[in-house]
C-alpha positions, 0 to 999 in steps of 0.5 A: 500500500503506497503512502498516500493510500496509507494516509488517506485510509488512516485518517478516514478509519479514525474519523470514521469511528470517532464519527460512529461513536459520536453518532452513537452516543448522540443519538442515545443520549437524545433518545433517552432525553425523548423518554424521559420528556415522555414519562415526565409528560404521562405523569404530570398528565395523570397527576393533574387527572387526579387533582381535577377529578379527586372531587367528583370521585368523593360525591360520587358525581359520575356525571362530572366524571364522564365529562372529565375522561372526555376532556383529557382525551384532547389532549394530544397523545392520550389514547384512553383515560379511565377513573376507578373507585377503590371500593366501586371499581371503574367509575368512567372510562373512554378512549380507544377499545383495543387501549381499555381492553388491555390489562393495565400495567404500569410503564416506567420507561419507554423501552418498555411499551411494546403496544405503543402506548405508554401506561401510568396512573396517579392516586386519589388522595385525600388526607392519608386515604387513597380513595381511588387512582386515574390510569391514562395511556399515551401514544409514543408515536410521535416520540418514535418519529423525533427519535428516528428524525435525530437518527436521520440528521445525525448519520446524515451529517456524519456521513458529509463530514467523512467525505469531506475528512475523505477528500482532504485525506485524499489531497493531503496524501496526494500532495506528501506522495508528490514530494517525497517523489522529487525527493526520492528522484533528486537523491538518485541524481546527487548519488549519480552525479558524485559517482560520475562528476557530472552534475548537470540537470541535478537540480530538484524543483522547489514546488513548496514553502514547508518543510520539504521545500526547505529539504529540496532548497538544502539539497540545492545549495549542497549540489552547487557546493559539491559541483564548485569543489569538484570543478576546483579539485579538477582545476588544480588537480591537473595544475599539480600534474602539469607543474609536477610534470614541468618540474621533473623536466626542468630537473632533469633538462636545467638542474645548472640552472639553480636560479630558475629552479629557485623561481619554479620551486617558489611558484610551486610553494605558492600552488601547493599552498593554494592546493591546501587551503582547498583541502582544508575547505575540502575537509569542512565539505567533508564534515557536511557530506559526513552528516547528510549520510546519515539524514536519510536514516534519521529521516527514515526511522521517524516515517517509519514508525509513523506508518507503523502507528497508523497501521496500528490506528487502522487495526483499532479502529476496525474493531471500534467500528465492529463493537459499534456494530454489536452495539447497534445490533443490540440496542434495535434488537427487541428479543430479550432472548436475542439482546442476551446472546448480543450481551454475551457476544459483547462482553467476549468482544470486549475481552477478547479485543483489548478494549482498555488497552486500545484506549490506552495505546490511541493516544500513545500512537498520535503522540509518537507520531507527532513527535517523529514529524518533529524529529523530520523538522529539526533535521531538516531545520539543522541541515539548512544550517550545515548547508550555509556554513560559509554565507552566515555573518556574525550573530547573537546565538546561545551556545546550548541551541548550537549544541543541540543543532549538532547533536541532532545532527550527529546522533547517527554516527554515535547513538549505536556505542555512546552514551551522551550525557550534556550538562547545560547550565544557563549561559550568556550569549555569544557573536559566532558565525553559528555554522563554523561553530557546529562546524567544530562541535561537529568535528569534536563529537565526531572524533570522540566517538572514534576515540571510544572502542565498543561502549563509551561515555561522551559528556558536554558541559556548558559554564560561564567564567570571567566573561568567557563561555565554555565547551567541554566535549570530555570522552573515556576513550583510548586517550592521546598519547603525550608526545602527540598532544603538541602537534594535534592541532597542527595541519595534517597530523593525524595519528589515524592510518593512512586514508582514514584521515587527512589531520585537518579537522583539528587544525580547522576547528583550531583556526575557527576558534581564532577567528572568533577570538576564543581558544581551543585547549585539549586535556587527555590520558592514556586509557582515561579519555580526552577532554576538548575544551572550546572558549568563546568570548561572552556577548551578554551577562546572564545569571548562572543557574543549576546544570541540566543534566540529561543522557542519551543512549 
């Protein structure tokens, strides 16, 4: 079943059975008001009676008695009156003959009347002596009819709004289905065009201003930044080749010529120098490539879990619509003998379904699967961010939202052998260039959980000092060996095998620090664990309070 068929059964099953319920619960609620209008009405009626022809019965006037029966008989609904001595027996009685020849049995609901007439009576009181009691019939036609009009309007209005629910589904799944196909298409071109280097036509169109739209705009930025790299490193890879080339030849042609060969060797110093800084933006492109590995699993887990849910919503609400079935079928069914196997097959329904616990899990699933859409948001949210890391200028940021971008964005790489525990405290804000400093956190969470072997502890902390911010990414690592803590900042060293690292991540994240007039200062022990620690200059005083303390598994 595709998406878009999966979210428009989804959502119309459960408006479907909330409908269902809420016809089911309006329509009884309304009947039972009809019945209780209609016992109210016979009593008063009879009580009335009684009061009015309390007199009569005490002189005996049979007279005064007849002309009252014929009276209540206008009123509307009353099918027959009768008034009865206590000591005499029937004094007057008039209505319809079918209605007076019945044995009189007093009714005390309407579900009661199986005839069509609902049967009560008032006693003849005066003082403690009962000298007698009237009896009166009402129809429950026209009680019948107002509740089968209620039926009428109430499914009828039901079933406009489970179309309407219907054609709304309809466009929304059409409308999700349509992105996420030019997603789906603009990943295959990216995979395609990285492979092959060729990246014409690999533009996905914007069709949208919402989350997807922002998704598509990422991808965008991000193919024309990996089409200027790659272009870049063609340029200068076939510069290096050609001045190496040259250089070999003049070697071996002018090797007497030592002040061209001086000339040459500084013009290659220059190129080789420019070569490294497109290595070093290289290595940060690197770390965005690192990260959007890793979005479609992230992405993915939460869409999972969402189709999950409403599967799980769909399974509910067919037994809901099931036991709303027997429920109906009991509540029309007029056979007692047939209401009590209803009541027995109910009663198994209930117990054999898991009613309570469905109850129970609805809720569950609709907030599980609004907090995965939300987990979408914030990944999509935290690539826009990575996306830009070289436009953004300078600005007022708190450094434990930044903390929170990156950790989002890196949980992939980590969340299967680390444990992350931060510890937030309240701190002022920073000016920062919001993309180079997730840059670096990036780089040192990343590292951390290189350092760490099967299982591990990271732990992030934030506190303020003396003007100044801190970032402490701490890990029980391997450690870093001490002749190797000098050199760790400096540009390709790596103590990583070959390939596996180009020692530029440090040296990036170092210089990054610089320009922001902070600092970045490394502490560690062999088989302990190292602590990074990132110092950045405070932009406002804030009041320090208690560390928030969680861990992430």
């Amino acid at each position: 079943m595709s998406l878009r068929s999966k979210t428009i059964f989804g959502i119309a099953s459960i408006e479907a059975v909330l409908l269902v319920s809420l016809v089911v619960t309006a329509v009884t609620f309304l009947s039972r008001s009809v019945s209780k209008d209609l016992v109210k009405h016979a009593s008063t009626t009879a009580t009335l009676f009684s009061t009015t022809t309390k007199d009569a019965v005490l002189s005996y006037d049979l007279a005064s008695l007849d002309d009252f029966v014929i009276e209540a008989l206008k009123n509307p609904g009353i099918e027959y009156a009768r008034v009865i001595s206590s000591s005499d027996g029937v004094l007057s009685q008039s209505g319809k003959e079918e209605a007076l020849n019945r044995i009189f049995s007093a009714d005390q609901h309407m579900e009661d009347v199986n005839d069509g007439v609902f049967d009560t009576y008032a006693s003849i009181i005066e003082g403690d002596t009962v000298y007698g009691r009237v009896e009166i019939g009402m129809s429950v036609s026209n009680a019948q009819s107002a509740i089968q009009k209620i039926k009428q309007w109430t499914i009828s209005i039901a079933l406009i709004e489970l179309i309407l629910v219907a054609l709304f589904s309809y466009g929304l799944g059409h409308y999700l289905t349509h992105q996420l196909k030019l997603l789906q298409a603009g990943a295959k071109k990216i995979s395609h065009s990285v492979i092959s280097g060729d990246f014409t036509d690999t533009h996905i169109p914007i069709t949208s201003n919402d989350e997807l739209g922002e998704v598509a705009q990422a991808f965008n930025q991000m193919i024309e930044t990996l089409k200027a790299e790659c272009v870049r490193v063609k340029n200068y890879q076939a510069e290096l080749e050609s001045l190496n080339q040259t250089l070999e030849m003049r070697v071996v042609a002018r090797t007497q010529l030592l002040e061209d060969k001086n000339e040459q060797l500084t013009l290659i110093n220059f190129q080789l120098k420019s070569a490294q800084e497109q290595l070093v933006q290289s290595e940060k492109m690197a770390s965005l490539g690192q990260l959007a590995a890793g979005v479609a699993h992230e992405i993915n887990n939460p869409i999972g879990f969402v189709n999950s849910n409403l599967a799980s919503l769909s399974d509910y609400a067919q037994v809901y619509v099931k036991l709303t079935q027997l429920v109906s079928d009991w509540q029309k069914n007029e056979i007692p003998e047939q209401r009590k196997a209803l009541e027995i097959q109910i009663g198994e329904f209930i117990s054999n379904e898991s009613i309570e616990f469905m109850q129970e899990d609805m809720p569950e699933l609709i907030n599980e699967s609004s907090e995965g859409l939300s987990r979408v948001k914030d990944i999509v949210a935290g690539l826009k961010q990575f996306s830009q890391v070289d436009r953004q200028a300078l600005q007022l940021f708190n450094i434990n939202d930044c903390i929170k971008t990156t950790l989002s964005m890196v949980s992939n790489e980590l969340k299967y052998h680390c444990d992350i525990v931060t510890k937030l405290q309240e701190v002022s804000q920073v000016e920062i260039n919001v993309g180079k400093i997730c840059q670096v956190l990036t780089n040192l969470l990343i590292n951390a959980g290189q350092a760490i072997g099967d299982r591990g502890t990271i732990t992030i902390e934030t506190y303020s000092h003396n003007d100044l911010v801190y970032v402490s990414v701490c890990d029980t690592g391997s450690g870093i060996p001490a002749e190797n803590l000098k050199r760790l900042f400096d540009p390709f060293f790596t103590t990583k095998p070959e390939g596996q690292g180009t020692g530029l991540g440090l040296a990036i994240s170092f210089g990054i620090a610089q320009e922001h007039s902070g600092d970045l200062t490394v502490t560690s022990e062999l088989s302990k664990g190292s602590c990074f620690i990132l110092t950045l200059p405070a932009a406002l005083s804030h009041s320090k309070k208690p560390p928030i303390e969680t861990q992430i598994n």
